[in-house]
Backbone as a chain_set.jsonl record, in Angstrom:
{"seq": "XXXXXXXXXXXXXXXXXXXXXXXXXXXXXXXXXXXXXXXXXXXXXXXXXXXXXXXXXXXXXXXXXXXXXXXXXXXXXXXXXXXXXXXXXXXXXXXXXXXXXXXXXXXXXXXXXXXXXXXXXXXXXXXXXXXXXXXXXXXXXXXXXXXXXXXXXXXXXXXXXXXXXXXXXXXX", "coords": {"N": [[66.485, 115.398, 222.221], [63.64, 113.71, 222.241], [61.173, 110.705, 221.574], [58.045, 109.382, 221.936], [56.051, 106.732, 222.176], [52.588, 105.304, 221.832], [52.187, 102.117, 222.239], [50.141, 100.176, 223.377], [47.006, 100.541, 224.056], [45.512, 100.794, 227.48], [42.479, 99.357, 228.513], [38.923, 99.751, 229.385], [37.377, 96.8, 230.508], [39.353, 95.258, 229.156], [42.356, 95.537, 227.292], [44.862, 95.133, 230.305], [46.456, 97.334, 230.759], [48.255, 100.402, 230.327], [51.019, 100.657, 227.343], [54.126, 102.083, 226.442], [56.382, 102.864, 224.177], [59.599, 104.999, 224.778], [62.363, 107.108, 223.813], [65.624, 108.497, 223.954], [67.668, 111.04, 223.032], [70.696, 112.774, 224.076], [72.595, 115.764, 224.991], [74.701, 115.493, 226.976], [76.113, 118.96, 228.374], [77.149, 119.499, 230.785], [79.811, 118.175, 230.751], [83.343, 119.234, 231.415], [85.03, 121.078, 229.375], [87.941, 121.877, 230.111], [88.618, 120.071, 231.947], [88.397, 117.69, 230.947], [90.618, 117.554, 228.134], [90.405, 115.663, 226.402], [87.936, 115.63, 225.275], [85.439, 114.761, 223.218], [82.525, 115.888, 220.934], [81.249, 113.661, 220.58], [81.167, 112.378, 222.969], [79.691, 113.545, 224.284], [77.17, 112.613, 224.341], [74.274, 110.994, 225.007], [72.171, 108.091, 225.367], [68.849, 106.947, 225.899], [66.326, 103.849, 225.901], [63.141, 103.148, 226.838], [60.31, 101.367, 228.103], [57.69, 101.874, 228.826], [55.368, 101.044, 231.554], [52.263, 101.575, 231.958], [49.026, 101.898, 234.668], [46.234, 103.06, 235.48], [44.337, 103.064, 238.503], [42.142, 103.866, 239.145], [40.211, 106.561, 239.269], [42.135, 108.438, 240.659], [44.469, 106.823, 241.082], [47.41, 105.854, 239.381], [49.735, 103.884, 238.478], [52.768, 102.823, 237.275], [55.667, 100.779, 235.722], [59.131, 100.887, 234.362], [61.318, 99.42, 232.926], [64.494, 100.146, 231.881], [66.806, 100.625, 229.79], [70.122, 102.688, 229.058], [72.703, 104.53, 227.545], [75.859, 106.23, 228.552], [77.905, 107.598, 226.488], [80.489, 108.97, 227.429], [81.389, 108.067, 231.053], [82.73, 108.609, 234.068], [83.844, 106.666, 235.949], [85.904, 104.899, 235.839], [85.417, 101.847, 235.711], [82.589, 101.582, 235.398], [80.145, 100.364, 233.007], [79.039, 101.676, 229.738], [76.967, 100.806, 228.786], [73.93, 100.241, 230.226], [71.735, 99.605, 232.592], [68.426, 99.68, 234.15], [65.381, 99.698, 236.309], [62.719, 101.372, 236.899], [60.048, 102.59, 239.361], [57.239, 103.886, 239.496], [54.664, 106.714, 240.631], [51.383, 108.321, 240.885], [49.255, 109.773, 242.818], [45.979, 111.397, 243.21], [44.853, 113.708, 245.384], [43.0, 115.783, 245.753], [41.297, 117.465, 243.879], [42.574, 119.414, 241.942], [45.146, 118.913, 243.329], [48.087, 116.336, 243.527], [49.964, 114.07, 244.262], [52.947, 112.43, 243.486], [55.685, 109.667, 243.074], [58.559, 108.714, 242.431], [61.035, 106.206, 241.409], [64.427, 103.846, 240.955], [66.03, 101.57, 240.287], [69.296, 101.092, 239.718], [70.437, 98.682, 237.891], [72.61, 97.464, 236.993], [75.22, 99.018, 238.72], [78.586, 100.0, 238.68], [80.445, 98.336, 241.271], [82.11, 100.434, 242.845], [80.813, 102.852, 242.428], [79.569, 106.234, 242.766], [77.575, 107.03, 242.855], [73.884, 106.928, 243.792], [70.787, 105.039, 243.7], [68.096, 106.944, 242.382], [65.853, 108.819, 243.698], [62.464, 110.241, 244.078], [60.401, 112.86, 245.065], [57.457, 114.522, 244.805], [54.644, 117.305, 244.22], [52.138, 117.653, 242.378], [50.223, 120.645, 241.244], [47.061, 121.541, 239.904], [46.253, 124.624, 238.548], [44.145, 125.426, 236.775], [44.83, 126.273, 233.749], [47.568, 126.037, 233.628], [50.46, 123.314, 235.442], [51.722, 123.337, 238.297], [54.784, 121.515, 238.925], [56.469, 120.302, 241.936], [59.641, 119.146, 242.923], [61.335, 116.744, 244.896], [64.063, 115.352, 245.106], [66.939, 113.097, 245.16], [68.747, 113.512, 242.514], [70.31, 115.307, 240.321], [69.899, 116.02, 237.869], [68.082, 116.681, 234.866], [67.473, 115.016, 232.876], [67.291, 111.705, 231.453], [69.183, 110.146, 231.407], [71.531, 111.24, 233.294], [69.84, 111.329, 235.203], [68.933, 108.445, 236.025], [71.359, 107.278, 236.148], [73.624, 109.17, 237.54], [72.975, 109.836, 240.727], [73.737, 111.708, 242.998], [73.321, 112.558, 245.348], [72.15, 111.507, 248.742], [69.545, 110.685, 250.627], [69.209, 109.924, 253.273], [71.299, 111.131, 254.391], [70.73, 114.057, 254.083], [70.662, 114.842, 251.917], [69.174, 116.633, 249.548], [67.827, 117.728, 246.991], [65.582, 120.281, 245.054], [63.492, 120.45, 242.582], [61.239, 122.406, 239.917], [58.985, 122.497, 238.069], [57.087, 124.183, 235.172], [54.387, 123.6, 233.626], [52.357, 124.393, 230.992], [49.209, 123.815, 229.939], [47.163, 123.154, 226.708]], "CA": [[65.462, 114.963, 221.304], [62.83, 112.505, 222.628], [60.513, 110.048, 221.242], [57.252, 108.408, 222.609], [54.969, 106.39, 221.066], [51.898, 104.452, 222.449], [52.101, 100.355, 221.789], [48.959, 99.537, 223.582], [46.173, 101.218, 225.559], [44.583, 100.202, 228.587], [41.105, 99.073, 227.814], [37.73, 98.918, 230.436], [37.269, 95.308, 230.609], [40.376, 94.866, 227.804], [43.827, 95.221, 227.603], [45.003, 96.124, 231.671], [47.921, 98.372, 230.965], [49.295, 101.178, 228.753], [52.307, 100.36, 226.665], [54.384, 103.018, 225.645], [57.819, 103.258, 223.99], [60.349, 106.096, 224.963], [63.636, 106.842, 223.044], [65.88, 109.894, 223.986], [68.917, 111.401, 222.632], [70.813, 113.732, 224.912], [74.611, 116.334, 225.109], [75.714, 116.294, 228.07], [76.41, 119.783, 228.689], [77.749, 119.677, 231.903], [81.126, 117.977, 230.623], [84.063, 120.529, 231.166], [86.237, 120.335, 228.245], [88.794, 122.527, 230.82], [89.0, 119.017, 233.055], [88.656, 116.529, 230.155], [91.042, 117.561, 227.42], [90.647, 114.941, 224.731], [86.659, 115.516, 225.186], [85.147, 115.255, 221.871], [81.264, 116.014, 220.622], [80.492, 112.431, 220.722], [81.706, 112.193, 224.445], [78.556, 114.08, 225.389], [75.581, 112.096, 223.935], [73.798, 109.93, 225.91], [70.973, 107.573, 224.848], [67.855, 106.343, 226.926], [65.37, 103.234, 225.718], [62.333, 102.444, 228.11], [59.519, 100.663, 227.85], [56.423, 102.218, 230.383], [54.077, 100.196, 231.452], [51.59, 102.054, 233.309], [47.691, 101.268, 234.754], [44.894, 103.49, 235.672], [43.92, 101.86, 239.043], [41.126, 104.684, 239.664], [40.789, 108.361, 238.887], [43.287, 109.213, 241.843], [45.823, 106.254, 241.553], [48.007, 105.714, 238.571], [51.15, 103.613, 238.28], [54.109, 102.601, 236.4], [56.503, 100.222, 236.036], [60.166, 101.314, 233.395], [62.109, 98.702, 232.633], [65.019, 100.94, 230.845], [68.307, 100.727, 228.846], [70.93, 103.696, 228.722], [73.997, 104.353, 227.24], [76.091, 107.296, 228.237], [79.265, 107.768, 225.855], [81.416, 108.834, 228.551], [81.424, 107.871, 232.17], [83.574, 109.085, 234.629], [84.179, 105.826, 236.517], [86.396, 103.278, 234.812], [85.115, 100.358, 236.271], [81.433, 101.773, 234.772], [79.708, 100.133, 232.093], [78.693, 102.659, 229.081], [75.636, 100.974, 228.837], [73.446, 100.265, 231.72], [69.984, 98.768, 233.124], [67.717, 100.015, 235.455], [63.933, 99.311, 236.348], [61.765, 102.098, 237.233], [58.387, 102.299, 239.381], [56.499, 105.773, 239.973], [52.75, 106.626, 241.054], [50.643, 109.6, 240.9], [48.424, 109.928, 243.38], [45.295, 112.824, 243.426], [44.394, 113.578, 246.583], [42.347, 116.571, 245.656], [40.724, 117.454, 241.879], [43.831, 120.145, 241.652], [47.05, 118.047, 243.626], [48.472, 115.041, 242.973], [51.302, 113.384, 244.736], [53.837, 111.48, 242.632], [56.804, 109.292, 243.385], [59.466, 107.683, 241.143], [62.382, 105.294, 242.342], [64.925, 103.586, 239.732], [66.849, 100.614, 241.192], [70.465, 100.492, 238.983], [70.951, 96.859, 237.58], [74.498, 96.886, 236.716], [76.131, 100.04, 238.882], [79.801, 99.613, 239.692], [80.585, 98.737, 242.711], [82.89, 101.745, 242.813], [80.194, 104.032, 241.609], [79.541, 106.798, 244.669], [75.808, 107.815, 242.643], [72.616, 106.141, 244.195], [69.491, 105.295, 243.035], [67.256, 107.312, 242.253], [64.252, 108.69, 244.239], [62.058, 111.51, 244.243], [58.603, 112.609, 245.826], [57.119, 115.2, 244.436], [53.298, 117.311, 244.318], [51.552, 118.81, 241.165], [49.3, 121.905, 241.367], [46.654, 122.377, 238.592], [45.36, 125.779, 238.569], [43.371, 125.279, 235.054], [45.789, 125.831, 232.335], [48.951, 125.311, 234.085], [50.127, 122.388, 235.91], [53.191, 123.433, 238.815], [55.413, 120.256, 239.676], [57.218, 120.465, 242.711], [60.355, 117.713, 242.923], [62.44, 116.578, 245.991], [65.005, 114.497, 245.105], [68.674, 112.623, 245.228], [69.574, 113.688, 241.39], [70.206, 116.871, 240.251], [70.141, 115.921, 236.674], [66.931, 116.994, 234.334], [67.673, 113.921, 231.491], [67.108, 110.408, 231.952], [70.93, 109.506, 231.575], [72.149, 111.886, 234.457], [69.06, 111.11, 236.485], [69.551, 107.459, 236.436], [73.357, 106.928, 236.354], [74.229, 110.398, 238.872], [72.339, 110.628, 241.737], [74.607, 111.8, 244.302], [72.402, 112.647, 246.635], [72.155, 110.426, 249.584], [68.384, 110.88, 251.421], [70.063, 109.625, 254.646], [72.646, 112.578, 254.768], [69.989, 114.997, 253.947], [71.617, 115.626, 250.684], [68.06, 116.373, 248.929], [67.868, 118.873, 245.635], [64.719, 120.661, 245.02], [63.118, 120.845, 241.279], [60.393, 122.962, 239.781], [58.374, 122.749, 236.702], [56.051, 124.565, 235.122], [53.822, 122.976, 232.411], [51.329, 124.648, 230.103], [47.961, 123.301, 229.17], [46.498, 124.13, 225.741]], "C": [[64.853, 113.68, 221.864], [61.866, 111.918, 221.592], [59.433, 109.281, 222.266], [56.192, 107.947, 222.242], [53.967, 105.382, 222.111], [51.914, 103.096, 221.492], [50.827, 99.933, 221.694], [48.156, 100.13, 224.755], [45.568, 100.191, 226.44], [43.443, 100.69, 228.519], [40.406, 98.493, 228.982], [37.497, 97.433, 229.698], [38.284, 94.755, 229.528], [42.267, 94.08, 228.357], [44.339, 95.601, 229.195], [46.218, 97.172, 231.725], [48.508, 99.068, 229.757], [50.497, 100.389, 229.001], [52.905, 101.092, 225.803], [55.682, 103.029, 225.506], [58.245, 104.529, 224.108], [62.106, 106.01, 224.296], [63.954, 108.296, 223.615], [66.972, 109.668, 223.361], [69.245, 112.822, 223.29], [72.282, 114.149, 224.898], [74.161, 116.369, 226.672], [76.586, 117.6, 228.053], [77.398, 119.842, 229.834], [79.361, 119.269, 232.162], [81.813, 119.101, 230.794], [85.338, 120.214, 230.419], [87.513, 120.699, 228.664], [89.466, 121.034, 231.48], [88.97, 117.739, 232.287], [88.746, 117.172, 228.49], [90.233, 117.17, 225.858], [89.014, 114.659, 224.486], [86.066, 115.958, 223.987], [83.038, 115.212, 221.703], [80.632, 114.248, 221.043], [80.279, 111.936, 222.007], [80.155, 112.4, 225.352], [77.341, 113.698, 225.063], [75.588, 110.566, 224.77], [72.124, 109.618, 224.952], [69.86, 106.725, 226.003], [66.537, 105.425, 225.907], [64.37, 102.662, 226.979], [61.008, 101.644, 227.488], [58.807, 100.625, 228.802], [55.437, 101.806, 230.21], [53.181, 100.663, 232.458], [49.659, 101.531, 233.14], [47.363, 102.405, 235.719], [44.089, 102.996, 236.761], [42.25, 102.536, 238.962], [41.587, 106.114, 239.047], [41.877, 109.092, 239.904], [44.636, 108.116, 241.698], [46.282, 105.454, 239.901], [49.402, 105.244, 238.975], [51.764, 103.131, 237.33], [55.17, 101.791, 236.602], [57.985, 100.628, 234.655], [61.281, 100.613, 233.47], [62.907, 99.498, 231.643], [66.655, 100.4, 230.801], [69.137, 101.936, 228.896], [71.815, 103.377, 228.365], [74.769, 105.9, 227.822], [77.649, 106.672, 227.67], [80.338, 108.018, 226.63], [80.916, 108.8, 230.077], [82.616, 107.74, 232.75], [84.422, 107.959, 235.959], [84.633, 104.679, 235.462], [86.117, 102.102, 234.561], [83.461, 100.391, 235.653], [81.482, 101.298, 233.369], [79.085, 100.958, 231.298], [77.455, 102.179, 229.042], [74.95, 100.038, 230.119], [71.815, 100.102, 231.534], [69.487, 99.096, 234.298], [66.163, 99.605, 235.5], [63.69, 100.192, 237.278], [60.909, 101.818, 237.807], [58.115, 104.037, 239.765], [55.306, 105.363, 240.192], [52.65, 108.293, 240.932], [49.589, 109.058, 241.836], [47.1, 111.187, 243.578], [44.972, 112.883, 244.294], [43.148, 114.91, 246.75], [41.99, 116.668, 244.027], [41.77, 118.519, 241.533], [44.99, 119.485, 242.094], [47.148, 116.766, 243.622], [49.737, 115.104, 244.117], [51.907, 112.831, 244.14], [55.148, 111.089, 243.044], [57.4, 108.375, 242.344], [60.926, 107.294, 241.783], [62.74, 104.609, 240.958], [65.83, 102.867, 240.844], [68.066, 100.553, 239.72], [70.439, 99.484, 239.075], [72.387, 96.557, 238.046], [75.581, 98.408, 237.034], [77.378, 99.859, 238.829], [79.81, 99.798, 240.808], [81.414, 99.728, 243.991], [82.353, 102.868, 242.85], [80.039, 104.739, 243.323], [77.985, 107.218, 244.185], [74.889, 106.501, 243.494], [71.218, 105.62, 243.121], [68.763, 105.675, 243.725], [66.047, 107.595, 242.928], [63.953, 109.642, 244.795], [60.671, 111.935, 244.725], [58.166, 114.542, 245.222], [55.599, 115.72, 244.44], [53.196, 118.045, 242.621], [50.281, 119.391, 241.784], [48.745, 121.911, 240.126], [45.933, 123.229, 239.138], [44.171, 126.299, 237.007], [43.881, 125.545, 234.024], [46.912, 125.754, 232.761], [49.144, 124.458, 235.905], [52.115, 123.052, 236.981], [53.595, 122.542, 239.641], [56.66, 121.047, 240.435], [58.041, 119.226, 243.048], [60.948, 117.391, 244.396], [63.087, 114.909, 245.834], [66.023, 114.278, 244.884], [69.518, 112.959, 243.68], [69.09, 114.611, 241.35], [70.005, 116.974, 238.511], [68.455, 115.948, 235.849], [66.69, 115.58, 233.042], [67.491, 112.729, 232.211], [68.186, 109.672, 232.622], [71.263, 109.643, 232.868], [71.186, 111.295, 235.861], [69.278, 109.92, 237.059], [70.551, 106.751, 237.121], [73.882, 107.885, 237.27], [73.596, 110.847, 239.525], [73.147, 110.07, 242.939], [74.491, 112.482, 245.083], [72.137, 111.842, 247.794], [70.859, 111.285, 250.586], [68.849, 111.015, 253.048], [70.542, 110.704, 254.932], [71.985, 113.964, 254.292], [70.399, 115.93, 252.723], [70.114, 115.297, 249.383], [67.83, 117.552, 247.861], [66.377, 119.193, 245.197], [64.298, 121.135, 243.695], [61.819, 121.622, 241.105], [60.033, 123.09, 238.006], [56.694, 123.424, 236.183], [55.319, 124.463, 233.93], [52.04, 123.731, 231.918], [50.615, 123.832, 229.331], [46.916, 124.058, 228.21], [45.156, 123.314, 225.952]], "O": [[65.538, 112.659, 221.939], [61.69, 112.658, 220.625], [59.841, 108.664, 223.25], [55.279, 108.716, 221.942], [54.481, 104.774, 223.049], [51.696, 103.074, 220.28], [50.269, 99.487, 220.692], [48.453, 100.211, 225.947], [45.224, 99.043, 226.162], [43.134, 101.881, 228.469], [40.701, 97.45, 229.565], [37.479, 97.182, 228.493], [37.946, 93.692, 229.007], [42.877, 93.212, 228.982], [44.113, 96.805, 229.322], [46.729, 97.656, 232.734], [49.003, 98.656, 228.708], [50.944, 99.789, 229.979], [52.601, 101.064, 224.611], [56.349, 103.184, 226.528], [57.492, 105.386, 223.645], [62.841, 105.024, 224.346], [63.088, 109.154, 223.784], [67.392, 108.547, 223.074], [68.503, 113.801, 223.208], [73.17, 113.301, 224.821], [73.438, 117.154, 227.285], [77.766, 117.447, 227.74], [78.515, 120.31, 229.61], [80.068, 119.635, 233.101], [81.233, 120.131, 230.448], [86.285, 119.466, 230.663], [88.439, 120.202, 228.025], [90.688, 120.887, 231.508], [89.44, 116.73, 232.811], [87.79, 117.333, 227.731], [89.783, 117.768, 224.88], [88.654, 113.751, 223.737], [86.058, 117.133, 223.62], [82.393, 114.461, 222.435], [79.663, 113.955, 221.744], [79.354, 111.158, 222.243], [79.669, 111.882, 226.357], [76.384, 114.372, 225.443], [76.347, 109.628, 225.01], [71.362, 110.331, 224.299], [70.297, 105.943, 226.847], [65.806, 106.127, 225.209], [64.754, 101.912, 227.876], [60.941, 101.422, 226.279], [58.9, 99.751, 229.664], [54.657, 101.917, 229.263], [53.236, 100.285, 233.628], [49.093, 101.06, 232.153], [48.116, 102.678, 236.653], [43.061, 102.437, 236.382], [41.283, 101.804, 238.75], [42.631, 106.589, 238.6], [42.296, 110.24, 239.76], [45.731, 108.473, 242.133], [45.55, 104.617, 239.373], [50.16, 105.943, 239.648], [51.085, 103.0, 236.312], [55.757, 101.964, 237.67], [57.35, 100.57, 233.602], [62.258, 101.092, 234.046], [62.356, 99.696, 230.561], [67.379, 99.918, 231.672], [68.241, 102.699, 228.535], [72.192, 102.218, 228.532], [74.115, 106.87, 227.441], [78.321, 105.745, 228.121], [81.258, 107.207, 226.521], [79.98, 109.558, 230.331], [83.507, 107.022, 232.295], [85.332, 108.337, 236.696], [84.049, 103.94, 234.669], [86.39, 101.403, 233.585], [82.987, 99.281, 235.409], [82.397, 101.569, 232.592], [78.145, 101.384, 231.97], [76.595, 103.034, 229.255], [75.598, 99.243, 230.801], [71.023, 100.393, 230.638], [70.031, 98.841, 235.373], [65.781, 99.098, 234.446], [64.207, 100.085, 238.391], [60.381, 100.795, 237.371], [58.791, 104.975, 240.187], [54.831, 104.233, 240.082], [53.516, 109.167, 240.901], [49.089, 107.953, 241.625], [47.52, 112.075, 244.32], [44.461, 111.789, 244.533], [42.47, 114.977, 247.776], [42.462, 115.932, 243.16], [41.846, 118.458, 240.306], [45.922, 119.429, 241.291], [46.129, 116.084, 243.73], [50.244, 116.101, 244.631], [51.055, 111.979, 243.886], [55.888, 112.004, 243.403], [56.851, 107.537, 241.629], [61.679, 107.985, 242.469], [61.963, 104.599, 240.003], [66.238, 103.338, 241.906], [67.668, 99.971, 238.711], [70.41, 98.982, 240.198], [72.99, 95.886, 238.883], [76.381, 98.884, 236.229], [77.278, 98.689, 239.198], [79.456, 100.784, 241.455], [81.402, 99.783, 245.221], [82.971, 103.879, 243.184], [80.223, 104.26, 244.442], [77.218, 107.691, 245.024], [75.304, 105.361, 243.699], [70.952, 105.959, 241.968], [68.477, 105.407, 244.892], [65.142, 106.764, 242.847], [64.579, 110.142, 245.729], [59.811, 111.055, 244.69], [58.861, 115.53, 245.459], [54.861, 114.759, 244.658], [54.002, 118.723, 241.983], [49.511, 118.844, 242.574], [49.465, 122.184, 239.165], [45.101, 122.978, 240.01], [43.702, 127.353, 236.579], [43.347, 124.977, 233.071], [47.558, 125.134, 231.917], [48.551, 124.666, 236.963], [53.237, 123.125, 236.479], [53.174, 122.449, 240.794], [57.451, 121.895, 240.02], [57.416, 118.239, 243.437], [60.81, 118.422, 245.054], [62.732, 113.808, 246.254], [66.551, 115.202, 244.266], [70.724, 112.729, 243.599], [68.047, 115.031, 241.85], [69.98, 118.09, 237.992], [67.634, 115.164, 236.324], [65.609, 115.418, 232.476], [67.522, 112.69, 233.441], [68.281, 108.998, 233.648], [71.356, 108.685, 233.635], [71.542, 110.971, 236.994], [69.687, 109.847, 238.217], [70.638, 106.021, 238.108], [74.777, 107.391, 237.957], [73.317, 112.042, 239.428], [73.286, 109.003, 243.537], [75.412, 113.094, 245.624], [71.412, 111.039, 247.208], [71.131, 112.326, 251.185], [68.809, 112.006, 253.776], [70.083, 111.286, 255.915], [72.723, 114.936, 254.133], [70.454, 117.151, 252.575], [69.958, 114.32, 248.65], [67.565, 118.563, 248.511], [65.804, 118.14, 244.915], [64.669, 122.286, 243.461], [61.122, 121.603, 242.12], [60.657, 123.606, 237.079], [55.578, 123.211, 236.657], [55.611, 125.305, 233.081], [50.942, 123.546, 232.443], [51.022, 123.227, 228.339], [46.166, 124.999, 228.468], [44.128, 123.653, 225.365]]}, "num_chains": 1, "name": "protein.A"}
């Protein structure tokens, strides 16, 4: 269950930057109650607060900056903090009036220094063909949620350990 609300638009000659709150609420599915026993419903919710600040440079170049908050309920490293700080940047780029380029990177604040995940970082194209929009991903997390994406990307670019996403978004 997500939430996203606009704060403040970005305004010709005005304000210079959207301001938009994001709230999620998320199960972790992927727990296996086979390998963690005393794993209870609450175990598997994870929470994400951000706060996206993006700008309009031109009709082709859009960015973002996501100063964000998580919590996940359980984490699998002891030495991990349940809740956690990261700062986001992404871009969209159009390079044509149908594709786009887009990249998003997430620097962990407060990982452990135990942790074996990375941050975050993915490069991706979109395709519009006039009512649907097909994103193509390549990147170090395998995780579709904010939580997982953030906090478990154990992917390493370097070691060619790169996971390949696909979405396909309908325009009414």
């Amino acid at each position: 269950m997500a939430a996203k609300y606009r704060l403040m638009p970005q305004q010709v000659n005005g304000f210079p930057v959207t301001i938009v709150g994001f709230n999620s609420i998320v199960i972790n599915s992927e727990l296996d109650k086979v390998l963690l026993p005393k794993l209870t419903f609450e175990n598997r919710l994870n929470y994400t607060t951000q706060l996206l600040i993006s700008r309009k440079f031109s009709e082709n170049l859009s960015l973002e900056l996501a100063p964000t908050y998580f919590h996940e309920n359980y984490v699998a490293n002891d030495n991990q903090d349940n809740s956690q700080f990261a700062i986001g940047a992404g871009g969209r780029y159009k390079v044509s009036k149908r594709i786009a380029l887009t990249m998003d990177y997430a620097a962990h604040l407060n990982r452990a220094s135990s942790a074996l995940a990375n941050n975050p970082l993915s490069l991706g194209v979109d395709i519009e063909t006039g009512g649907h929009v097909f994103q193509l991903h390549f990147t170090n997390s395998q995780a579709m949620n904010e939580t997982g994406y953030l906090g478990n990307a154990f992917g390493d670019w370097g070691k060619g350990d790169i996971f390949f996403g696909f979405n396909l978004v309908r325009v009414f």
